[in-house]
Structure formats: structure tokens, C-alpha cells
C-alpha positions as YAML, in Angstrom:
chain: A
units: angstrom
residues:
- id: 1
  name: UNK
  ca: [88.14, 1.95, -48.48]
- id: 2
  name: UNK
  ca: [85.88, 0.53, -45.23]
- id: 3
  name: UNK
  ca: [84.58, 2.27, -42.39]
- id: 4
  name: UNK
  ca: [84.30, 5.47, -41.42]
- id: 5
  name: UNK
  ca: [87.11, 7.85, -42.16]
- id: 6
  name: UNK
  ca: [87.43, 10.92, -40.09]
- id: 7
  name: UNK
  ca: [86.67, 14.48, -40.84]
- id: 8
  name: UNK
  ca: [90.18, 16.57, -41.52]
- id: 9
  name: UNK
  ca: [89.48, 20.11, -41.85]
- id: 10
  name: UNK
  ca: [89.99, 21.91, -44.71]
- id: 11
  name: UNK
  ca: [93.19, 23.38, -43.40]
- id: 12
  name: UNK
  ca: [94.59, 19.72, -43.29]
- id: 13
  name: UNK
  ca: [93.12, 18.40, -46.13]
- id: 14
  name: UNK
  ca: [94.84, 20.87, -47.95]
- id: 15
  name: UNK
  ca: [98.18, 20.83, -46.78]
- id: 16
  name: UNK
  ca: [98.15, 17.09, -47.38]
- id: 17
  name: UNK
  ca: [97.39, 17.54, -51.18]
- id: 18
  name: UNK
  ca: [99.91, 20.57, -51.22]
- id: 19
  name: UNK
  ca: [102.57, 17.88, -49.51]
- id: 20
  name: UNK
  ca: [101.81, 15.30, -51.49]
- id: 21
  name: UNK
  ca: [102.51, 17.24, -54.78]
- id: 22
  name: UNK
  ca: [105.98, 18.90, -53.73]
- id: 23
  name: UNK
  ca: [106.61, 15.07, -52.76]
- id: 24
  name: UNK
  ca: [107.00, 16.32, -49.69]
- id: 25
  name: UNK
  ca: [104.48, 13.29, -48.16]
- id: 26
  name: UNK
  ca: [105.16, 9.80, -49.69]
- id: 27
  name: UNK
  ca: [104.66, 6.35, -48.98]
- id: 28
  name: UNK
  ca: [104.95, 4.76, -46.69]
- id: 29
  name: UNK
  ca: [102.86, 7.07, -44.54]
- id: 30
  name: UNK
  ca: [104.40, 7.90, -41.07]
- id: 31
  name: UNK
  ca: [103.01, 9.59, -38.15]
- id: 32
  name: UNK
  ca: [105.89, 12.01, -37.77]
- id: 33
  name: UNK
  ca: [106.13, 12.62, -41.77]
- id: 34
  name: UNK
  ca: [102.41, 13.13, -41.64]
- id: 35
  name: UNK
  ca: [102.61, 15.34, -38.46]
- id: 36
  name: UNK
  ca: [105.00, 18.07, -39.84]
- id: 37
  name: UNK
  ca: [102.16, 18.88, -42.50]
- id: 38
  name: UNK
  ca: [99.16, 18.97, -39.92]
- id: 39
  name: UNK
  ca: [97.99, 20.18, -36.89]
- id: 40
  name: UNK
  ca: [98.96, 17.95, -33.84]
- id: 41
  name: UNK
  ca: [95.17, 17.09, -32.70]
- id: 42
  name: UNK
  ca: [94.61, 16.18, -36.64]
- id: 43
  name: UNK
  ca: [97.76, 13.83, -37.00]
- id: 44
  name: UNK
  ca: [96.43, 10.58, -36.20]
- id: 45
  name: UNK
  ca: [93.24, 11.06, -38.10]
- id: 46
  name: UNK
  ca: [95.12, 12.51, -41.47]
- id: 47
  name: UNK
  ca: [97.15, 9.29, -40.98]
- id: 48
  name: UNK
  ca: [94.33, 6.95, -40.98]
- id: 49
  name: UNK
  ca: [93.20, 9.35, -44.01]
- id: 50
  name: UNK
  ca: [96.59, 8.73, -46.23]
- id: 51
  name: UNK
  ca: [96.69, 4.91, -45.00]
- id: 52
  name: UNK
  ca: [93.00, 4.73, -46.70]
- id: 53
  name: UNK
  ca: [93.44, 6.27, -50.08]
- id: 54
  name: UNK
  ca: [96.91, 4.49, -50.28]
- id: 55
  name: UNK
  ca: [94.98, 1.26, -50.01]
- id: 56
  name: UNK
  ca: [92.61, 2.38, -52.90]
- id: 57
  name: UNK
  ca: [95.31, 2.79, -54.84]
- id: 58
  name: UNK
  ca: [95.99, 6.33, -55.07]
- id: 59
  name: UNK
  ca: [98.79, 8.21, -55.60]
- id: 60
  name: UNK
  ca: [100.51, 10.87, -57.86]
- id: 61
  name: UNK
  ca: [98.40, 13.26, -59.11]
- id: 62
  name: UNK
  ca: [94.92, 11.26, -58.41]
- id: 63
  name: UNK
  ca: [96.09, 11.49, -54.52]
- id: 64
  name: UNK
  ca: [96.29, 15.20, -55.02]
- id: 65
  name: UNK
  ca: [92.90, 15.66, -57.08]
- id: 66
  name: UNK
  ca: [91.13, 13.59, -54.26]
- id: 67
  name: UNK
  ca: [92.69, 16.11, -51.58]
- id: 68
  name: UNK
  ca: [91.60, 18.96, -53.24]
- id: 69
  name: UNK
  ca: [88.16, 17.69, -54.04]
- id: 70
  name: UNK
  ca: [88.03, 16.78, -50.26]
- id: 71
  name: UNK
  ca: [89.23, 19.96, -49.29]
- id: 72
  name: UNK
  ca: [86.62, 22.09, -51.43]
- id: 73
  name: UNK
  ca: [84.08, 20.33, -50.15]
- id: 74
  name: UNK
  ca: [84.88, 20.49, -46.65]
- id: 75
  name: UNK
  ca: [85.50, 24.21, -46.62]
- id: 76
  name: UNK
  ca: [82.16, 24.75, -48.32]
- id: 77
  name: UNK
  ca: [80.68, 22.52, -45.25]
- id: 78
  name: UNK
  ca: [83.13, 25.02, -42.73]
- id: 79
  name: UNK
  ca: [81.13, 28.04, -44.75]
- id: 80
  name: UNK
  ca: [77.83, 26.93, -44.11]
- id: 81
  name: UNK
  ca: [76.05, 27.74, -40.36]
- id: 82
  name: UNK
  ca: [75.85, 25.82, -38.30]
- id: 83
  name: UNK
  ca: [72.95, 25.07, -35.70]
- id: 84
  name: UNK
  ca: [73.42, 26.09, -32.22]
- id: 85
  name: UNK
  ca: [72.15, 24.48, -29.31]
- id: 86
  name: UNK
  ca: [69.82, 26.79, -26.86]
- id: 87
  name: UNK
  ca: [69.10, 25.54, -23.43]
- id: 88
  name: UNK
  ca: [67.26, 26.37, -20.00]
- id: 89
  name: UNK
  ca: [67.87, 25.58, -17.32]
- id: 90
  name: UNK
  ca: [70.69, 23.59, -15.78]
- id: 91
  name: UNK
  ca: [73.68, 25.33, -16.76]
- id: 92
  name: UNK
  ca: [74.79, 22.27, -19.38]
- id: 93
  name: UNK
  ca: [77.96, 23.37, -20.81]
- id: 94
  name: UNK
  ca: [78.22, 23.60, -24.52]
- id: 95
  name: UNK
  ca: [74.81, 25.30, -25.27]
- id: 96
  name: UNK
  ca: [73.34, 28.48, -25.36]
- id: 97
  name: UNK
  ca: [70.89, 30.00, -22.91]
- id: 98
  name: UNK
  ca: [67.50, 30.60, -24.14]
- id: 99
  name: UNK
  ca: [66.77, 33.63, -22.25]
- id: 100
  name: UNK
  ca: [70.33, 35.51, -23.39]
- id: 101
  name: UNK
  ca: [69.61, 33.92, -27.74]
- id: 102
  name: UNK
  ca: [66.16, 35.76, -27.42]
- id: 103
  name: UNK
  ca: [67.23, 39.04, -25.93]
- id: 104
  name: UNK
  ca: [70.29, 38.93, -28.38]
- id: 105
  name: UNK
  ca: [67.37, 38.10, -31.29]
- id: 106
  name: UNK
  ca: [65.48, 41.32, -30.24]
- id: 107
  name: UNK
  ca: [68.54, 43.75, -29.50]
- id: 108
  name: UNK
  ca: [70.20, 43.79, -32.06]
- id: 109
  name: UNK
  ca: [67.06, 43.34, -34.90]
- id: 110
  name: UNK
  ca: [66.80, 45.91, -37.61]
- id: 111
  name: UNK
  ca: [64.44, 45.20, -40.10]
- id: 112
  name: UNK
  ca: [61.92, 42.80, -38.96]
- id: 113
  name: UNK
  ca: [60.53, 40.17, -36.10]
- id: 114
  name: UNK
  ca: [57.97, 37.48, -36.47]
- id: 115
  name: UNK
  ca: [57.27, 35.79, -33.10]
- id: 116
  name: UNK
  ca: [55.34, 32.44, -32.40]
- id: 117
  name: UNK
  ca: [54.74, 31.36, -29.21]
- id: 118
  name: UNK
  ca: [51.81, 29.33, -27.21]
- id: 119
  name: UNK
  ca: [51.73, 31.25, -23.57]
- id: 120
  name: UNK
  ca: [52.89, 34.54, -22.91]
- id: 121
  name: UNK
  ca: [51.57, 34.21, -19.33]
- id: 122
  name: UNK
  ca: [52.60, 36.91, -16.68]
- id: 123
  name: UNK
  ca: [51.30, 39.07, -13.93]
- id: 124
  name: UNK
  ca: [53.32, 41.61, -11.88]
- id: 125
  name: UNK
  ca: [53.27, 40.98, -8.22]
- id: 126
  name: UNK
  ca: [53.86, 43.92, -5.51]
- id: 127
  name: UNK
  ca: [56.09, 46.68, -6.64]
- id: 128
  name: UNK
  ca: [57.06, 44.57, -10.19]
- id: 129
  name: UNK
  ca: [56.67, 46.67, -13.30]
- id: 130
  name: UNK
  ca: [53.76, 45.71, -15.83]
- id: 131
  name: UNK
  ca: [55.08, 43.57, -19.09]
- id: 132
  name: UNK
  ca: [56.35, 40.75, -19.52]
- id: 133
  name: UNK
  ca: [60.12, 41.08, -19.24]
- id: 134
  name: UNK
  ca: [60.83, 38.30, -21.90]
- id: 135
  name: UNK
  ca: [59.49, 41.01, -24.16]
- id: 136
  name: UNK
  ca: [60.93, 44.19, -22.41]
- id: 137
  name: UNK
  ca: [63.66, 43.97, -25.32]
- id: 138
  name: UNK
  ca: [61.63, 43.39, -27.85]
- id: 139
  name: UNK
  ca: [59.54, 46.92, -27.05]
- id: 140
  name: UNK
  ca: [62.38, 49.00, -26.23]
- id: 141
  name: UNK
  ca: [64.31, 47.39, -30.09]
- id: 142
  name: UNK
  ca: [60.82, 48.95, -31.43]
- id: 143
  name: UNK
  ca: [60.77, 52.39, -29.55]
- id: 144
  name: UNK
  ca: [64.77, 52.37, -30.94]
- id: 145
  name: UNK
  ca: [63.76, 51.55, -34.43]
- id: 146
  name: UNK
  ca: [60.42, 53.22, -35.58]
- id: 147
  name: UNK
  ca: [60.56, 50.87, -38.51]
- id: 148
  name: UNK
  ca: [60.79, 47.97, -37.44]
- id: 149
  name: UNK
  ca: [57.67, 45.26, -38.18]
- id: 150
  name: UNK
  ca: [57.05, 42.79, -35.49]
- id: 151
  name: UNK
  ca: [54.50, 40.35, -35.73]
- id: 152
  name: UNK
  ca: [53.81, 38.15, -32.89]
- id: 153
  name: UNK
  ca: [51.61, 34.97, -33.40]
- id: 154
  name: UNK
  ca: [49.99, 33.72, -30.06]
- id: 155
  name: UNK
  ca: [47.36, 31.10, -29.17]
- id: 156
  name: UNK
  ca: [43.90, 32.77, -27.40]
- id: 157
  name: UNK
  ca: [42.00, 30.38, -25.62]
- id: 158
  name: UNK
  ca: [38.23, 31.08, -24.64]
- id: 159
  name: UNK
  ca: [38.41, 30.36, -20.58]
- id: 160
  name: UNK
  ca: [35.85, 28.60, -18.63]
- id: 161
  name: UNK
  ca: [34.06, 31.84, -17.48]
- id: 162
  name: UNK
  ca: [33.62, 32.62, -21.33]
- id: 163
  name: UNK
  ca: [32.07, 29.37, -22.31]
- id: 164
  name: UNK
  ca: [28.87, 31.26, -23.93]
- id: 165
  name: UNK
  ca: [30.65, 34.65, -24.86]
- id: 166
  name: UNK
  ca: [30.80, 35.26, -28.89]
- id: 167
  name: UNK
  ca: [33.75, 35.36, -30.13]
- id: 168
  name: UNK
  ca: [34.74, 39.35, -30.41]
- id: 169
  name: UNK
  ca: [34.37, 39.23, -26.50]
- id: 170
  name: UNK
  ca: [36.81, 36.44, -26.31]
- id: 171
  name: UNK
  ca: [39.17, 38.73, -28.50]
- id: 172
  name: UNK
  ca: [38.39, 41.87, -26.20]
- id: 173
  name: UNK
  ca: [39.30, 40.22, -22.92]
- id: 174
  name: UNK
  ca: [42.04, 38.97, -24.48]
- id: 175
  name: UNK
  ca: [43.45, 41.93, -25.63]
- id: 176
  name: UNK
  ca: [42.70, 43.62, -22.17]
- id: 177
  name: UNK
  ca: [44.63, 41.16, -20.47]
- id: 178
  name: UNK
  ca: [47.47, 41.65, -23.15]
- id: 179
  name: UNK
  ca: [47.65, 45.58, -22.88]
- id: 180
  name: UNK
  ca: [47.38, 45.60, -19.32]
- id: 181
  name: UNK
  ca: [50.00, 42.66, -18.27]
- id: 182
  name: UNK
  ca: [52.12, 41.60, -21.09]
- id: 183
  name: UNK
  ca: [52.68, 44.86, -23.25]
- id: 184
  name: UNK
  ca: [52.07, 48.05, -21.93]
- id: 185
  name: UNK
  ca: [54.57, 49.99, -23.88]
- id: 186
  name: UNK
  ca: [53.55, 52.12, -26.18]
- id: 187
  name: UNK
  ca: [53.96, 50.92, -29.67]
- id: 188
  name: UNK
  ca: [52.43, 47.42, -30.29]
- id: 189
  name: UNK
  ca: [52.79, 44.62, -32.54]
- id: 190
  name: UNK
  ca: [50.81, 43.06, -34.47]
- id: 191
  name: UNK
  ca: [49.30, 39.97, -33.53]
- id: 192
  name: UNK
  ca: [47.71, 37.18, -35.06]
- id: 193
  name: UNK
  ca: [45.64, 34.36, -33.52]
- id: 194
  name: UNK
  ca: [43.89, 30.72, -34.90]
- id: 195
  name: UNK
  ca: [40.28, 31.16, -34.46]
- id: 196
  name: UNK
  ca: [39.97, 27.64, -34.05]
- id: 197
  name: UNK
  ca: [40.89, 27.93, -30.91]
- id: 198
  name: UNK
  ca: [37.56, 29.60, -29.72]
- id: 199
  name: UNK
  ca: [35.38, 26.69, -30.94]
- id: 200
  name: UNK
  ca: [32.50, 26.16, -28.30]
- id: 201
  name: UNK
  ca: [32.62, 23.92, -25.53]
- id: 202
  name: UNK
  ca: [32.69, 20.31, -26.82]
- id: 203
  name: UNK
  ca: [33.67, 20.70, -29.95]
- id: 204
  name: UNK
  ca: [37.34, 20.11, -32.01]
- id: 205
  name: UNK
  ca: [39.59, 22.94, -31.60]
- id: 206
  name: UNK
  ca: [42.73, 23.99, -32.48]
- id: 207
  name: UNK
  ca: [45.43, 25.75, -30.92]
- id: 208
  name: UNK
  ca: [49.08, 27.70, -32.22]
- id: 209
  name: UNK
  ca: [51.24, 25.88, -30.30]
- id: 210
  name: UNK
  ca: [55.10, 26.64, -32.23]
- id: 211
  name: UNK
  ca: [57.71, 28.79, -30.55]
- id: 212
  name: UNK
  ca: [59.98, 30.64, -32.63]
- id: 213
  name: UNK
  ca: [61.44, 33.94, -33.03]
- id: 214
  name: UNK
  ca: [62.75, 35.25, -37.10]
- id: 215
  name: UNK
  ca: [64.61, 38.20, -37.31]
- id: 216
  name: UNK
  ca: [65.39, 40.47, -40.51]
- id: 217
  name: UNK
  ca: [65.40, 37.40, -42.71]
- id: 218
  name: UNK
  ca: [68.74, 35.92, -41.31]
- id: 219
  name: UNK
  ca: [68.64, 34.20, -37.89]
- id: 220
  name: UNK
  ca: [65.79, 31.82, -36.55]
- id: 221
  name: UNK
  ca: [65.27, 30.43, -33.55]
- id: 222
  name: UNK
  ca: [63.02, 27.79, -32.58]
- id: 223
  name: UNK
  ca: [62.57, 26.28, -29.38]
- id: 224
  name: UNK
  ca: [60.30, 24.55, -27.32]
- id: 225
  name: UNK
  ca: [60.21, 27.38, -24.42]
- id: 226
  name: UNK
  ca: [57.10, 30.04, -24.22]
- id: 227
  name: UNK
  ca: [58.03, 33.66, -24.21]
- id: 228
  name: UNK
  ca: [57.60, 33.16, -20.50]
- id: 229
  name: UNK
  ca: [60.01, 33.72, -17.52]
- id: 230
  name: UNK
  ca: [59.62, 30.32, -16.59]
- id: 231
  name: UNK
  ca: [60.28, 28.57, -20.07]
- id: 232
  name: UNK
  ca: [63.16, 30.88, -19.92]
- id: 233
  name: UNK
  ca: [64.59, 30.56, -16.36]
- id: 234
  name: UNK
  ca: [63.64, 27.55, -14.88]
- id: 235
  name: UNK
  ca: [61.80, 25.32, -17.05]
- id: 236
  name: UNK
  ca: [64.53, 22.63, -19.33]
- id: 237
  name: UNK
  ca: [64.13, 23.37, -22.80]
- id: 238
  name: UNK
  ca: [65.57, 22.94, -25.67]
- id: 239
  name: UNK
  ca: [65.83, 24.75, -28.83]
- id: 240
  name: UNK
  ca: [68.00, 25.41, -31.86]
- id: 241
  name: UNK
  ca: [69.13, 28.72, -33.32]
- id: 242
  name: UNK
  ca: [69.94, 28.77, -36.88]
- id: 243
  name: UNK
  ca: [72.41, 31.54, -38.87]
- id: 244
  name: UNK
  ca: [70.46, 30.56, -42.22]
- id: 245
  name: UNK
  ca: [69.08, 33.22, -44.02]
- id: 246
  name: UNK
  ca: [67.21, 30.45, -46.13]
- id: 247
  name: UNK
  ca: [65.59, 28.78, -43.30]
- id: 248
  name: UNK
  ca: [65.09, 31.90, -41.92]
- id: 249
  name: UNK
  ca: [62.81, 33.42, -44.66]
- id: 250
  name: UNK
  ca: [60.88, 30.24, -45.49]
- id: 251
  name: UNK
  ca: [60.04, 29.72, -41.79]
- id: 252
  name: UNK
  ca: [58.87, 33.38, -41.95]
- id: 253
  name: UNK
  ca: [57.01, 33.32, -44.96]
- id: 254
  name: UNK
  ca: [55.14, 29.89, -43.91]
- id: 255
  name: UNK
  ca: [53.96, 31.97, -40.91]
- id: 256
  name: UNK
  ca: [52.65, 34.61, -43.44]
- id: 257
  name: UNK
  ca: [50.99, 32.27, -45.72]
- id: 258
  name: UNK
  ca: [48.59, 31.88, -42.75]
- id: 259
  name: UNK
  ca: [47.63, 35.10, -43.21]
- id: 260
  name: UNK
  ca: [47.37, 35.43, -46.82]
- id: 261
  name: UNK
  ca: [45.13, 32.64, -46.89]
- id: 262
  name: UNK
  ca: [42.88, 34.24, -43.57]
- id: 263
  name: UNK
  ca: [43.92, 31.02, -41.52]
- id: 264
  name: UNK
  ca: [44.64, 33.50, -38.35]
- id: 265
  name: UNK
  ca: [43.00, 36.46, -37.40]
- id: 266
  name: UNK
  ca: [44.64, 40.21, -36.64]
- id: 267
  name: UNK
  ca: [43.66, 41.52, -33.48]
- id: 268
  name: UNK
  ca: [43.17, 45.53, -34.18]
- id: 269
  name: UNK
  ca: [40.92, 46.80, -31.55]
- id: 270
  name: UNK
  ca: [42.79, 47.99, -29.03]
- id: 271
  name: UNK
  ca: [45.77, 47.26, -30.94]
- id: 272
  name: UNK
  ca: [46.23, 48.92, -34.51]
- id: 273
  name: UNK
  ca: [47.35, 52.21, -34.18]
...
């Protein structure tokens, strides 16, 4: 066989072999015998399928064996999940918006949520409620579920009028700014910051840059938006969301590690209950 065959689905694949045993599909391969056996937007490819393995050489009961062998494996790949494209901005058809994947994420989470992001930037203007609506859902999922554990991971950056300030005043300001205009709700998560990202003026530093979101174990998300409105709503980004409870919990746990091995820093005061 050369070149690139196409991908039947399982479906096909197996009513091929099935055909092919009640010699119900024989050589020479037609399009119309092929067609009665498979769907009409698979005909032409099953074809080119049968036309291939009868110029290997198969037939008879090796025909059927490669079918089936096809056929398992292809259903295993149709049981697997598959990524899903997120988006913002635009409206491009055939992905997902990233503003609707993250309030989905938070909604509907029941166990736990680890989020990762570089800017939560917001301010209320006029009459606008405090908080940052991006993670409105995310508070009211935790006033719904009292036992739910969210982490949130967020860079801290010392600004210019804190060039001299040590670094618990950094934290302080920080976590001002963060009860006041990002999370005023009640119950708070926990969150973690690099403290390489306070390094003096003129020094190397370091900054938390990922965005993701991991919730109970089973879905992750990760983009290159902010938990901002305007990574959300109006910025284009692009991001993947993943129904893989493997990925999920090894993304999750490599966020942890960082705190097992004191590589971020809790922020409690004014946080921890």
C-alpha cells in the first residue's frame, strides 16, 4: 500500500469486515457494492480503502482480521477526547468561546479548581459592581459549594512606586488591591505567587506567566487569555480545552509541586480565613 489512506470510522470499518465475511463485498470492488455497506459521505473513501488492501493481497479471512483490527483501533481513537478549540474574539466558526469554556469550567465544578493566570486586572467604573466578573462564577460555584478548594496562582509584580518597599509590603498592597477590586465576595481562594517576581530594581526576575483553569481532576483548559474581560471579550486568543482526566491531574499536580517544594508563596494575610 502507498499514500495516505483515509480515516473510515469505526462504524464503516466494521461493516466492511462484517460484509466481507457473509461474502456480501467481493472483488472487484464497486462503488455501488461498496455503498450499500457504508454511509454515503464514507463511500468513496471505504472504496479507496478495499482497492488498497486488495492490492496487498488480502482477502478471505486476512481481509476480515485487518477490518477488525482497524476497526478496534479506530473506535478506541473515537473513545478518547478530543481537544477543543477555545477562541476570542472574532466569532470564527468551529471553536469555542473563551469567556462561555471558563464560566462553564466554574459552574458546573464540584470538587476542586486550580487557576493560573498572569493579569487579573480590573477596576469598576461609575455605578459597576466591585470584582472582576471573569471570576463572578467562580465565587458564587464557591458560596454554592462550601467544599470546594480553589487555588488561584497569579503573578505580583512590585510597581514603580514600590521600588524600595520590602517585600511583605509588596504582598499587602497587593492583596488590598485584590480584596478591594478583583474579589470582594466573601469566601476567598487561595492564592499563590513566585517571589521572584519582587526581585529589586535591576536585577533578574521572574514572573508566572501560564493561563489555565483544572477542574475536579477531569477537564483542563489552557489558553493564552488572562482572567480579564479583555482577554475574554475582545482580545484574539487562543486556547485548548481538554476532556482528559490524565492531563488534567498531571497539569494540576505540576502546579502543586511548586508548592511542595516552597517555589511560590501563599498569600494569608488578609486572605486565610
Amino acid at each position: 500500500m502507498s499514500g495516505t489512506l483515509p480515516v473510515l470510522s469505526a462504524a464503516a470499518l466494521g461493516a466492511l469486515a462484517t460484509a466481507v465475511d457473509r461474502r456480501a463485498l467481493v472483488r472487484p470492488y464497486g462503488s455501488m457494492q461498496v455503498g450499500r455497506h457504508v454511509a454515503e459521505g464514507e463511500r468513496l473513501d471505504a472504496l479507496r480503502v478495499m482497492e488498497s488492501l486488495q492490492r496487498a493481497g488480502l482477502e478471505g479471512g486476512a481481509l476480515v482480521a485487518a477490518l477488525r483490527l482497524a476497526e478496534a483501533a479506530r473506535r478506541a481513537g473515537e473513545l478518547t477526547p478530543q481537544p477543543a478549540l477555545v477562541w476570542s474574539d472574532l466569532d470564527i466558526t468551529g471553536s469555542r468561546d473563551t469567556a462561555v469554556v471558563c464560566n462553564e469550567l466554574f459552574r458546573d465544578a464540584q470538587e476542586s479548581v486550580l487557576v493560573s493566570t498572569f493579569n487579573l486586572g480590573h477596576r469598576a467604573t461609575g455605578d459597576e459592581a466591585k470584582g472582576n466578573p471573569v471570576l463572578l462564577p467562580l465565587a458564587k460555584r464557591m458560596a454554592e459549594v462550601g467544599t470546594l478548594k480553589v487555588r488561584l496562582f497569579v503573578n505580583v509584580k512590585r510597581l514603580d512606586y514600590m521600588a524600595e518597599a520590602a517585600e511583605r509590603e509588596v504582598e499587602d498592597a497587593f492583596v488590598g488591591w485584590f480584596r478591594r477590586e478583583i474579589w470582594p465576595w466573601e469566601l476567598a481562594p487561595e492564592v499563590y505567587y513566585d517571589p521572584r517576581s519582587l526581585s529589586a530594581a535591576g536585577s533578574s526576575s521572574s514572573c508566572l506567566h501560564a493561563k489555565c483553569v483544572v477542574v475536579d481532576d477531569a477537564r483542563a483548559f489552557v489558553t493564552s487569555a488572562n482572567l480579564t474581560e479583555a482577554a475574554q471579550l475582545r482580545n484574539i486568543e487562543a486556547g485548548v480545552l481538554l476532556e482528559d482526566a490524565i492531563f488534567a491531574k498531571a497539569l494540576r499536580t505540576q502546579f502543586e509541586s511548586l508548592i511542595d517544594r516552597g517555589y511560590v508563596r501563599r498569600l494569608t494575610r488578609g486572605l486565610a480565613p
